[in-house]
Structure formats: structure tokens, C-alpha cells
N, C-alpha and C positions, 0 to 999 in steps of 0.2 A: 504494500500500500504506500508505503514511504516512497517508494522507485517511484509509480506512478505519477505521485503529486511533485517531486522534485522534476520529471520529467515535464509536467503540466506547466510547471512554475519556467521551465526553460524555455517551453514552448510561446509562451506568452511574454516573453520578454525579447528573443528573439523576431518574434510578430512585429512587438510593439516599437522594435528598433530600424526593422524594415522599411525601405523610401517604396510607395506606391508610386509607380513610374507615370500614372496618369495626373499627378497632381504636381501643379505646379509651386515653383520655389517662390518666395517673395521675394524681387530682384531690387526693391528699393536701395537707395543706399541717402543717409540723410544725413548733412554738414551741415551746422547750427552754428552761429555765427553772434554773438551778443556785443554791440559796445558800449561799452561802459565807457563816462565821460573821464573818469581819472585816469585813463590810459588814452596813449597816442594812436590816434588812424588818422584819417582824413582829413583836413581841414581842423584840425584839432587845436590846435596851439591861434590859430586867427580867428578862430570863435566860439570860442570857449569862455563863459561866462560862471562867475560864484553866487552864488545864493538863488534862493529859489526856485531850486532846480525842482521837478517832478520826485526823484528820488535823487539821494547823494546829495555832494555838493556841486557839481558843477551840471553844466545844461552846454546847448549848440544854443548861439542867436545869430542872426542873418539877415542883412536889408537888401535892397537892389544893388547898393554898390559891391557888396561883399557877397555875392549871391547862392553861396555853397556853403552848406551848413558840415557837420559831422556825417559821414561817413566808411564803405570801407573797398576796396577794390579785391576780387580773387580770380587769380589766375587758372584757370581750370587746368587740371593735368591731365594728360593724355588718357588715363584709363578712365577717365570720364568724359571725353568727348564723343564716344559711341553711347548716350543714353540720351534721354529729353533731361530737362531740364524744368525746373517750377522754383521761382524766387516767391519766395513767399516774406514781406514785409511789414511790420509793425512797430509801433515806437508815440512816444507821445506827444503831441504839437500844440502849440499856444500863440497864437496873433494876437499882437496888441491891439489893434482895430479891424472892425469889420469892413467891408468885406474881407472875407479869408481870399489869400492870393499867394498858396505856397504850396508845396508838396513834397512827398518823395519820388526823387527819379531813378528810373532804374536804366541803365545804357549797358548794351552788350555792346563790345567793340571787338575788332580780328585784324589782324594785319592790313585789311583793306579801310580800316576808320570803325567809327560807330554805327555799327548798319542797326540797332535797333535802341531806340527811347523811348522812354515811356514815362511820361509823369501822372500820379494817380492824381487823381480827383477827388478831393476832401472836401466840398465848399458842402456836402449835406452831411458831413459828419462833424463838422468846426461851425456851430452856430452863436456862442456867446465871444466877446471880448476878453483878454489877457486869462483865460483859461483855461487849466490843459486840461486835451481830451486825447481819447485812446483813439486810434486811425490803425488801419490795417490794408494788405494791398496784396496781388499776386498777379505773377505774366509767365506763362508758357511760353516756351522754348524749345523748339522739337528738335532732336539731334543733325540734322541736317545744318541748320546753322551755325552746329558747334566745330563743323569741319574746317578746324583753319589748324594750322603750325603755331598760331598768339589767337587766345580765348579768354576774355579779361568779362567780366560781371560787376559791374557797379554801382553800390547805390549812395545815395546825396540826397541830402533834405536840399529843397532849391526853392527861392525868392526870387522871383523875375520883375512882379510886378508891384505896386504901393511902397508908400514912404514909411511904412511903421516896421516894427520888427517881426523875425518869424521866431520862434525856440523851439528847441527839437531836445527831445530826454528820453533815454533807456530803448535806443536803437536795437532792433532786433532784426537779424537775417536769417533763414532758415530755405539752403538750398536744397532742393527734395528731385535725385537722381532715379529715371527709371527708363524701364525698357520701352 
């Protein structure tokens, strides 16, 4: 009776270790990307302001003249140029005056320039003056466009237009790789 059941017990783990050849692998693969104002990325050091930040002490501010907020740039490496690609963006924004006239840009560029930008649209999620609100964004990228030798992903809080300021706090990037 023992033979049996340690037989059973071998049986059953062996099963349970087995790959069903019909079922597919989850091929995602996800790069998460956080920055924080007390470290250096982007635009860091020309817009980087103290106090009243959303969290921490420091924040991004940005007018027309100075029009790139915090940021971060990533160079794709080759074993991920055969996948799509999905930038997924979030972070928190505050205009001093209404209307809101700001956003995050996202730009792919490749040895031939920036063949894609994209600035999101927050004017329905930024309703009040000098307060921060949560804003979130995302852009597909199908693998065909990542066919270059130089595959760079960027993104930028950006001011183009109005005299007041923009502030950008607890930047977040989340690249989400798949087949």
C-alpha cells in the first residue's frame, strides 16, 4: 500500500511539473522606470524646485521659456527590439493658472530623428488652479518601428504654451514589452 501511494504521490508531481505544449508562455517582459526628484535625469538640475512638492522635497517647474520639465531617456537594447512596445505614463501635475496648457511627451526617436510624439492631453483631467492632480497616459509601439541600430524612448513633462508655470512630481514610466 505504501509502494502505491508513494508511486501516486510521484505520479502527481511529475504531472504537475509537466509544460502542456498547447498553452502558451506569458512572453511579457516589464521595465519600470520611477523618478524621483532627488536624483539626477533629465532636465533635472534647470528645474528642479524645493518645497511643495506633491511628495518629497523637490518637484519639476517649467514655463514657455524653459519648456522641459523632469524626465528620462532609455535606450532600448537589442533583445528588445523584436517585441511591441507600450509606454505607459503617470506622474502628478499642477498649473498655476487655468487654462491647463502642459503635458507629458513621449518621443521615440532612431537614427533617422524622432519619427514619433506624442503629447497627452490632460486639459479634462487638470480642472482647478495650482493643484496637483494625478494624470496618467499610454502609446503603442508595434515592433516594426523599433527596427533601427539607435532606439531611444523619451519622456518630458513639456510647456509650450501660457505665461504661468507647469510642476510635475513622482514621474513614473512603466515600459511593458511583448510579442
Amino acid at each position: 500500500m505504501k509502494k502505491i501511494a508513494l508511486y501516486a504521490i510521484c505520479v502527481i508531481i511529475v504531472s504537475s511539473c509537466s509544460r502542456d505544449k498547447n498553452v502558451s508562455e506569458n512572453t511579457d517582459i516589464n521595465i519600470v522606470q520611477e523618478i524621483n526628484m532627488d536624483n539626477k535625469t533629465l532636465n533635472f538640475e534647470s528645474t528642479r524646485r524645493e518645497g511643495s512638492a506633491h511628495s518629497g522635497k523637490y518637484y519639476s517647474s517649467v514655463d514657455t521659456v524653459n519648456q522641459f520639465a523632469v524626465g528620462y531617456e532609455y535606450i532600448l537594447p537589442d533583445t528588445l527590439k523584436k517585441r511591441n512596445v507600450t509606454v505607459y505614463v503617470s506622474c502628478w501635475v499642477r498649473e498655476k493658472e487655468m487654462p491647463f496648457n502642459g503635458g507629458v511627451a513621449i518621443a521615440l526617436s532612431t537614427t533617422k530623428g524622432t519619427i514619433n510624439w506624442h503629447v497627452s492631453d490632460l486639459k479634462k483631467s487638470v480642472t482647478k488652479s495650482n493643484e496637483w492632480v494625478f494624470v496618467k497616459d499610454s502609446i503603442f509601439y508595434e515592433k516594426a518601428l523599433l527596427n533601427d541600430p539607435f532606439v531611444q524612448i523619451g519622456v518630458v513633462g513639456i510647456k509650450q504654451v501660457g505665461s504661468d508655470a507647469l510642476d510635475i512630481d513622482d514621474l513614473k514610466i512603466n515600459y511593458k514589452f511583448s510579442e
